[in-house]
N, C-alpha and C positions, 0 to 999 in steps of 0.2 A: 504494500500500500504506500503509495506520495505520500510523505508527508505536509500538512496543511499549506508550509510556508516554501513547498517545491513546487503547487500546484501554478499551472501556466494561467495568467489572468491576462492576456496580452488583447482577446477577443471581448470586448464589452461592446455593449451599443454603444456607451459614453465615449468612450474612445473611437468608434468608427464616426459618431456623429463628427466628433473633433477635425478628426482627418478628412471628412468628406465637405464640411460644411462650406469650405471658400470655393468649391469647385459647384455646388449644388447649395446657396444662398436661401434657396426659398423652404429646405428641410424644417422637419420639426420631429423630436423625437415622438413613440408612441409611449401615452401614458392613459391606460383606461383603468378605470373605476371595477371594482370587484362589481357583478351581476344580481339582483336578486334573485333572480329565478335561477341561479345554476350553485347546484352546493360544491364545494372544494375542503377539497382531503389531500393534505400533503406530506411527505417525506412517508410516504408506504415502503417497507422495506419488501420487494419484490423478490431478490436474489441475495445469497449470502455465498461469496467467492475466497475462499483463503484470508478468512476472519475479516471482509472487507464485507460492508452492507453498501446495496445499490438500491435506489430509492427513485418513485416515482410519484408525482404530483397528480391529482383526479379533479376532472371537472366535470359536472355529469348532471342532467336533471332530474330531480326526486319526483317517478311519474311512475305510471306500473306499464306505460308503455315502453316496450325494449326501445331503442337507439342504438343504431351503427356508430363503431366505436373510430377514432383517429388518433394514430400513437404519433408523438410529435418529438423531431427527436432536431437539439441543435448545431449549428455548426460552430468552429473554431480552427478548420486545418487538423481535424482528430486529434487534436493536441488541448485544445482552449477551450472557454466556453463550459455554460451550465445551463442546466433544465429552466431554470425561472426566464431564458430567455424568451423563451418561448409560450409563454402564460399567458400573454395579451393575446395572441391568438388563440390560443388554447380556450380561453374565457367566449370569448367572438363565435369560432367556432360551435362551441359548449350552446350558443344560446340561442343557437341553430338546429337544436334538437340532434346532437352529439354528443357524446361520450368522448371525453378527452381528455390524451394521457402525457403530459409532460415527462421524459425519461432518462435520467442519468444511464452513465455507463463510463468505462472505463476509460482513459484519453493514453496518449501515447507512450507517454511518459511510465504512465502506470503495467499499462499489457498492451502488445503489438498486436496487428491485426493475426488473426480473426475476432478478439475479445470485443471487441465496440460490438460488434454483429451479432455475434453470440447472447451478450449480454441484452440489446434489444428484443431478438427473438424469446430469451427467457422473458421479459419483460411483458408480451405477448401471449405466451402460454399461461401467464399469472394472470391478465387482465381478462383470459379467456375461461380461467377457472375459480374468478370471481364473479362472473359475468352478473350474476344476480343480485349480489350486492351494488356494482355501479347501473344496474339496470341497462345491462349490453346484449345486444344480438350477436353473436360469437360467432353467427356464420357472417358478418360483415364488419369488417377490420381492413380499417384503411393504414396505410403508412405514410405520416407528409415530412418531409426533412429538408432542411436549409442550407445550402452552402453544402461540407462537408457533410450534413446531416442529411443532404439530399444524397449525395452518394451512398450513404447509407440504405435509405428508402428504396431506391431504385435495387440497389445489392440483392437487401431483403425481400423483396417481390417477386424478383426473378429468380428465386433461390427456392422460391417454397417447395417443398418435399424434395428436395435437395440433401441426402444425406451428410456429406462433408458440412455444411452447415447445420445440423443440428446437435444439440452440445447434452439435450435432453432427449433421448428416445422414448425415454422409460414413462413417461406424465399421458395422459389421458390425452390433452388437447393439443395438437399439433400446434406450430407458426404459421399454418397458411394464411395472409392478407389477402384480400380483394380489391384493392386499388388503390394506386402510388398517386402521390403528388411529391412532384420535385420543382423545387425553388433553387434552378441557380446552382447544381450540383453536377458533375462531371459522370459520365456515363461509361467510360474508357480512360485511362490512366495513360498510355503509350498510344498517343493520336494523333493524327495532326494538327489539329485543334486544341489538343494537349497543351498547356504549359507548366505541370506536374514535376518539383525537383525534389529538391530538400525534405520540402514539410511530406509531402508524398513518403520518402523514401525514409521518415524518420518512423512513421506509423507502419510501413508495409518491411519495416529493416530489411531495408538495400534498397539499392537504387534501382531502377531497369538491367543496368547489366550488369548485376549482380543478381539478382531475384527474379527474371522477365517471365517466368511460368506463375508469381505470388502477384505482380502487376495484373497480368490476364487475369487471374481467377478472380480478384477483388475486383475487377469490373463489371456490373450490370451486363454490358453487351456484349460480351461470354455469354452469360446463360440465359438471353431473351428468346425466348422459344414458347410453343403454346399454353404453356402452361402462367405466364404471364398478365397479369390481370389488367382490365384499362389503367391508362399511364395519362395524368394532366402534369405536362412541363411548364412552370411560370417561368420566366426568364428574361434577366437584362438582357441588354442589346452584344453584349462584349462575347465574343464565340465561347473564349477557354475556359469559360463557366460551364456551358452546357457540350462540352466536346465528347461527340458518338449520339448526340440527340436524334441527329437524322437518318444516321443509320439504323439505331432503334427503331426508330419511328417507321421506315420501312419494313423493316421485322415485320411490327406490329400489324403492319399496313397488307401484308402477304399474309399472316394468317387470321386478317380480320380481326383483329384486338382492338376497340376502340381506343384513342386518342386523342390528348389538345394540345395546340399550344399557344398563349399566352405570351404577347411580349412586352416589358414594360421599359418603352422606351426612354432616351435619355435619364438612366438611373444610376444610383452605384449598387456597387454588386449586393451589398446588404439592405437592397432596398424593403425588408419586413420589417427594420426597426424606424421606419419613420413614415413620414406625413409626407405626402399627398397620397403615397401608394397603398398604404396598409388595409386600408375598407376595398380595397381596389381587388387585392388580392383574397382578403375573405369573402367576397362577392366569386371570384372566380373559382375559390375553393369547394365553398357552398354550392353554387350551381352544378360540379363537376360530380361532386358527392351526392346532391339530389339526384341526378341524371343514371348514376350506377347503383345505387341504394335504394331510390323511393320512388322513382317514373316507373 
């Protein structure tokens, strides 16, 4: 386990807003108000890893009607970054008649990949074998992730029933998701769209040529094939954010998978933590999620 004052805080909104602010004048951070109507439970300890507890945040409405759940997972470069980024959507989301799950997990520093993925997917099996407690329909389990958090999501989707991914055989309720949303998250590691080095190669230990079979495998577009559930890509304008999207996307496209995409032009790459774009995005999340879940 990191110890508290090894932990990487380099990834905040406060600090991206900083950096971004002279380039993009008209930003405002997001700051919403807790919800009445959506109850919140937090630090659920989900997973217990080599006396290390992983903990996830619940936003959920108190109704006896089930709700399709979305596990929300942040980005940082799988280094940085923490679950409460991700709350303001989570809340928004939530008050959209969702189930939503904010979800730590292990950063790089701490355990190399595959642990982030693993840890999510546990995360997953928990949210699925409480389901009655958050008031979840278990057969619909979205995944949405951010940045690095998108690669994630996208990983996780195209991975399900996937052995090499699964870290729990033995539990009752599988990892399967039913649809990705990716904000802004790379789909391929070694692209040409790619511009994947260091922070890449500190999560996946080694670089491309050192590790180029651990690069493939930890890419989405490796294992996009039918078993892939509809895919909504939000994304800036700047390629190396979403690099392998179109190729995905034709995947998708061959074997009839539905899919969106969403561009939020002139933005910076973390455009969910601020203002003008962020209702922008839960509008598109929301409709993408009505569309697979309740049409």
């Amino acid at each position: 386990m990191v110890a508290q004052n090894q932990i990487d805080t380099s990834y905040t909104a406060l600090g991206t807003f900083n950096k971004e602010k002279s380039k993009f004048p008209f930003i405002k951070m997001v700051q919403r108000a807790d919800i009445k109507t959506v109850k919140q439970i937090e630090n659920l300890v989900y997973k217990n890893k080599d006396s290390r507890a992983l903990h996830l945040d619940a936003y959920f409405k108190s109704q006896k009607q089930l709700q399709p759940a979305v596990v929300l997972i942040h980005g940082g470069g799988w280094k940085s970054g923490n679950k409460s980024q991700m709350h303001d959507l989570a809340k928004e989301i939530a008050a959209k008649g969702y189930a939503c799950f904010a979800v730590e997990y292990r950063l790089a520093a701490e355990a190399k990949y595959p642990a982030a993925v693993l840890d999510v997917k546990t995360a997953i099996q928990y949210i699925k074998s409480n389901a009655a407690k958050f008031n979840v329909d278990a057969n619909k389990i979205a995944v949405l992730g951010c940045s690095s958090g998108a690669q994630l999501a996208a990983l996780i989707g195209t991975t399900n029933n996937h052995p090499e991914f699964e870290e729990r055989n033995d539990l009752k309720y599988n990892t399967t998701v039913h649809a990705i949303i990716s904000m802004d998250g790379i789909l391929a590691f070694h692209h040409t769209e790619s511009a994947e080095g260091k922070v890449a190669a500190f999560w996946l230990d080694g670089s491309y040529e050192e590790k180029p079979q651990v690069w493939q495998q930890a890419s989405a577009l490796t294992h996009c094939d039918k078993n892939t559930p509809p895919t909504l890509f939000i994304n800036s304008d700047i390629p190396r954010f979403h690099a392998g999207r179109d190729d995905m996307i034709a995947i998708l496209n061959k074997l009839h998978i539905y899919s969106e995409v969403k561009t939020i032009s002139n933005s910076p790459h973390s455009f969910w933590f601020f203002e003008p774009w962020f209702d922008e995005i839960v509008v598109y999340s929301t409709q993408f999620l009505d569309k697979v879940f309740k049409s």
